[in-house]
C-alpha positions in Angstrom: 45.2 140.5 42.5 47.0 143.5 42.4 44.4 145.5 40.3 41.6 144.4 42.4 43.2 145.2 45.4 44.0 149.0 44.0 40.4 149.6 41.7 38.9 149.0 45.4 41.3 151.3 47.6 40.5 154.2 44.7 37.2 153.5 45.4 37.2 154.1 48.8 39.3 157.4 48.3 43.0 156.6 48.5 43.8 158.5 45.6 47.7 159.4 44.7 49.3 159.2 48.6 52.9 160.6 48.3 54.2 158.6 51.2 53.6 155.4 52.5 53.9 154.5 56.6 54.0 151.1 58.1 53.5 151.2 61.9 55.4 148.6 64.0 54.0 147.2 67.5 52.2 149.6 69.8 53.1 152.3 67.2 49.6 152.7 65.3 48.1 155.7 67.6 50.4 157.6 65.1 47.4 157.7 62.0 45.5 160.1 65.4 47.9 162.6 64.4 46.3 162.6 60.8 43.5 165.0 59.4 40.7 164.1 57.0 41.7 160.5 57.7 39.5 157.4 56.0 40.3 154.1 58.1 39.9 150.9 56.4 39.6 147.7 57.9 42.2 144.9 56.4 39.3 142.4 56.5 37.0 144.6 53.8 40.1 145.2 51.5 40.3 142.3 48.3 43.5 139.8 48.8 44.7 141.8 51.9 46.1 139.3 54.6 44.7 140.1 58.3 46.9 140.7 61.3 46.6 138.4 64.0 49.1 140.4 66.6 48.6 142.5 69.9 49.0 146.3 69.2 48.4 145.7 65.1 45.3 147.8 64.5 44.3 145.6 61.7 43.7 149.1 59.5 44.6 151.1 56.2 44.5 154.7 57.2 44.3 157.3 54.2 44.8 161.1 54.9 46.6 164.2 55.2 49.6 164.3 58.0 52.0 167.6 58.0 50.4 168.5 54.8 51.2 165.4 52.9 49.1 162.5 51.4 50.0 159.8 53.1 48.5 155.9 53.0 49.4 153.6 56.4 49.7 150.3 58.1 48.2 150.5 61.1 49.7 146.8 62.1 52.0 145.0 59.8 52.1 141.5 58.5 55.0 139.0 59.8 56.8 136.2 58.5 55.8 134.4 62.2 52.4 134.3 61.3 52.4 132.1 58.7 52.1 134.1 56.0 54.3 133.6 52.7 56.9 136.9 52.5 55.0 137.7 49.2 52.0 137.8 51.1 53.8 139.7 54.0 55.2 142.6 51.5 51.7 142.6 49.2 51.2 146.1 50.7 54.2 147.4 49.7 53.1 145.9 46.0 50.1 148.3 46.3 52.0 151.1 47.3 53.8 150.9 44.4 50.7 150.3 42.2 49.1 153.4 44.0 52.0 155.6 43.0 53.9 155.8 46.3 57.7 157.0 45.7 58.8 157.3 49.2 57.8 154.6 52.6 58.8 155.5 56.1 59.0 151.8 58.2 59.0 151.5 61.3 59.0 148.9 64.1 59.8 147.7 68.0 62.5 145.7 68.8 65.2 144.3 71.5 68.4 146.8 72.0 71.4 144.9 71.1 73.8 147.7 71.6 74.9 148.0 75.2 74.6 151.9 74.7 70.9 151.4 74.1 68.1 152.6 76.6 64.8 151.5 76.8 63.0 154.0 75.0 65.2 155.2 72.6 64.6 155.4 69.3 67.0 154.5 66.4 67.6 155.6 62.8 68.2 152.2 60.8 71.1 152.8 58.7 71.1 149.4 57.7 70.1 145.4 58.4 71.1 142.3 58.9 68.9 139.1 57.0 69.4 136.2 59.4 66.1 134.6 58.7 67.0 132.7 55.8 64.3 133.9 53.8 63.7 136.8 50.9 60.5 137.9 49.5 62.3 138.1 45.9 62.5 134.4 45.8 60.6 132.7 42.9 59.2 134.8 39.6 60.4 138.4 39.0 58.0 141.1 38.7 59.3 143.0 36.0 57.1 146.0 35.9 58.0 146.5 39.4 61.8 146.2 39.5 64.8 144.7 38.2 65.8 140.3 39.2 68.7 141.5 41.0 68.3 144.3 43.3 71.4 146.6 44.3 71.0 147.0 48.5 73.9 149.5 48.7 71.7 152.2 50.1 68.7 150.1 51.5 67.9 152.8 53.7 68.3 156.3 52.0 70.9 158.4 53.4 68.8 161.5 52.4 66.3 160.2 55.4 69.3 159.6 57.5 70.4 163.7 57.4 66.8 164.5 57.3 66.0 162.5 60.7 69.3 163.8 62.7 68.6 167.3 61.8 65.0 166.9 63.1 66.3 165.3 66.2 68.0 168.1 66.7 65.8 170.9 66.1 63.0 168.6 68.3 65.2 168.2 71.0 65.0 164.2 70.5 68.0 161.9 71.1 68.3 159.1 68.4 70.7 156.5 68.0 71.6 154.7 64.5 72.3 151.4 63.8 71.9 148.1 61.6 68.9 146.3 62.3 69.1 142.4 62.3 66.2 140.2 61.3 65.2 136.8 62.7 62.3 135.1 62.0 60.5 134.7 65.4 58.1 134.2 66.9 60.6 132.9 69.7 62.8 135.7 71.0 66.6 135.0 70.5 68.8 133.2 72.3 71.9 134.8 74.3 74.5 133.3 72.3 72.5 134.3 69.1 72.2 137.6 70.3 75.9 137.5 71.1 76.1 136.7 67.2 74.4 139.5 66.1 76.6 141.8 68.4 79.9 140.6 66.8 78.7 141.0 63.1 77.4 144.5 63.2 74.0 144.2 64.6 72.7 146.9 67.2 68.5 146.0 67.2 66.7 143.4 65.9 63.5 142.2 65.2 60.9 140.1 63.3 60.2 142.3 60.8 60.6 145.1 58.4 63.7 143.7 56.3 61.1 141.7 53.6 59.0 145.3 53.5 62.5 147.3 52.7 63.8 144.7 50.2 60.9 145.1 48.1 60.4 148.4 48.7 63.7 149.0 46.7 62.8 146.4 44.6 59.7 148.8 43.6 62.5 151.9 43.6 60.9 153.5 46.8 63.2 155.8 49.0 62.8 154.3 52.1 63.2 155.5 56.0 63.4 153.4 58.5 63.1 153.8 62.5 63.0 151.6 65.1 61.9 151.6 68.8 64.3 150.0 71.5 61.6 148.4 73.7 63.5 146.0 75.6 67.2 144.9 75.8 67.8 141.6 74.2 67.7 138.0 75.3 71.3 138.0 77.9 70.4 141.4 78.5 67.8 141.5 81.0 66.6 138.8 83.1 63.6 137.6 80.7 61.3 138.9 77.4 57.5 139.5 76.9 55.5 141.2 74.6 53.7 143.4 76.7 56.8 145.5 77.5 57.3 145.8 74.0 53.5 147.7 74.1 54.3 149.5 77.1 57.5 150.9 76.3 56.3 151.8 72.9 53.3 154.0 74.6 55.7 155.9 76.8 58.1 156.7 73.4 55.4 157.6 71.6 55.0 161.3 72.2 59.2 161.8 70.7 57.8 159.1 67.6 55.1 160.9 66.9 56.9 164.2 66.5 60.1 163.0 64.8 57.9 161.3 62.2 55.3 163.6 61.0 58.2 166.3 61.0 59.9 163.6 58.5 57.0 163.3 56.8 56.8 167.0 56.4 60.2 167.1 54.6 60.8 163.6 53.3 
């Protein structure tokens, strides 16, 4: 699957990207920011799943951005939608197989932190897997990575400098903080979100945790950034998705800035 998937994609162009992007909810308008850009519908790509979300593009975008190669998601896969988490991380397989050493991932989510504005963005320093679930389960690839994979640094602390030192020469105000992961698609529930609070958890979400684990797995440095859309459930007075849109949209100017400066230096 793996080959077929990658003999295409080199046919099409996407030939040795350095870095790899995954673009959360409401997020995507960052591939507009790219130059000599190829966009690739998931639908015409062999073995790709197809995202069935509002503000997932449904796209691989291939081009230059700050002067690097880079390959992205424009719209992820999620555990919700009831796709196996092999089948949810399969792009991060063909990353790997396309050569890519370093993946910047990103997402929306609900601000568990009290400090947390609407609109903020966060460095994730680390997560939280309360899903249950891990996209390691079953058969080891071996060519990609080792059966037990050391999470000490999920999130490389070389990003971590990189981003606050761009946040500071950009003039943009970032948090930093673990980011917890529950399955969806039903938002949390105050006292879970109460849960999260107590052990450690400042954001969470319904993605991006399986798409870190096996980008270690596959030895990739990895970046990861979140957008506080919304305060979670107990927090404010109710939850939708379209806020999560709308208050990506209005972040998006600072996102798209602090990322293709990362990308520029990652």
């Amino acid at each position: 699957m793996l080959a077929e998937t990658v003999d295409y994609l080199e046919k099409q162009g996407v030939e040795k990207p350095e870095i790899a992007l995954i673009l959360g909810s409401g997020l995507g308008g960052m591939v507009e920011e790219f130059t000599d850009s190829q966009a690739i519908p998931y639908k015409d790509i062999p073995n790709f799943p197809e995202s069935t979300v509002v503000g997932h593009e449904g796209k691989l975008v291939f081009g230059k951005l700050a002067g690097r190669s880079v390959v992205a998601l424009q719209g992820r896969f999620h555990y919700y939608e009831g796709y196996d988490l092999q089948t949810v991380t399969y792009p991060v397989r063909v990353f790997k197989e396309l050569g890519v050493k370093k993946i910047i991932i990103t997402n929306a989510a609900g601000g568990i932190n009290p400090d947390f504005n609407v609109g903020d963005l966060m460095i994730i320093t680390d997560h939280i897997n309360l899903a249950g679930a891990n996209p390691l389960i079953g058969p080891n690839i071996d060519d990609h990575g080792p059966r037990f994979v050391d999470m000490s640094e999920a999130y490389s602390k070389r990003a971590y400098e990189l981003l606050k030192s761009i946040g500071q020469e950009e003039g943009i105000a970032l948090q930093e903080g673990v980011y917890t992961w529950f399955s969806g698609p039903t938002y949390e529930t105050p006292a879970e979100i109460r849960f999260a609070r107590t052990i450690g958890g400042d954001a969470c979400g319904m993605s991006t945790v399986p798409e870190t684990i096996v980008a270690k797995h596959c030895g990739m440095e990895v970046a990861g950034i979140t957008c506080i859309t919304n305060k979670a459930a107990g927090m404010q007075a109710s939850l939708n998705h379209e806020e999560v849109v709308v208050a990506t949209q209005d972040a998006n100017e600072k996102f798209r800035r602090l990322v293709k400066s990362l990308v520029a230096k990652f």
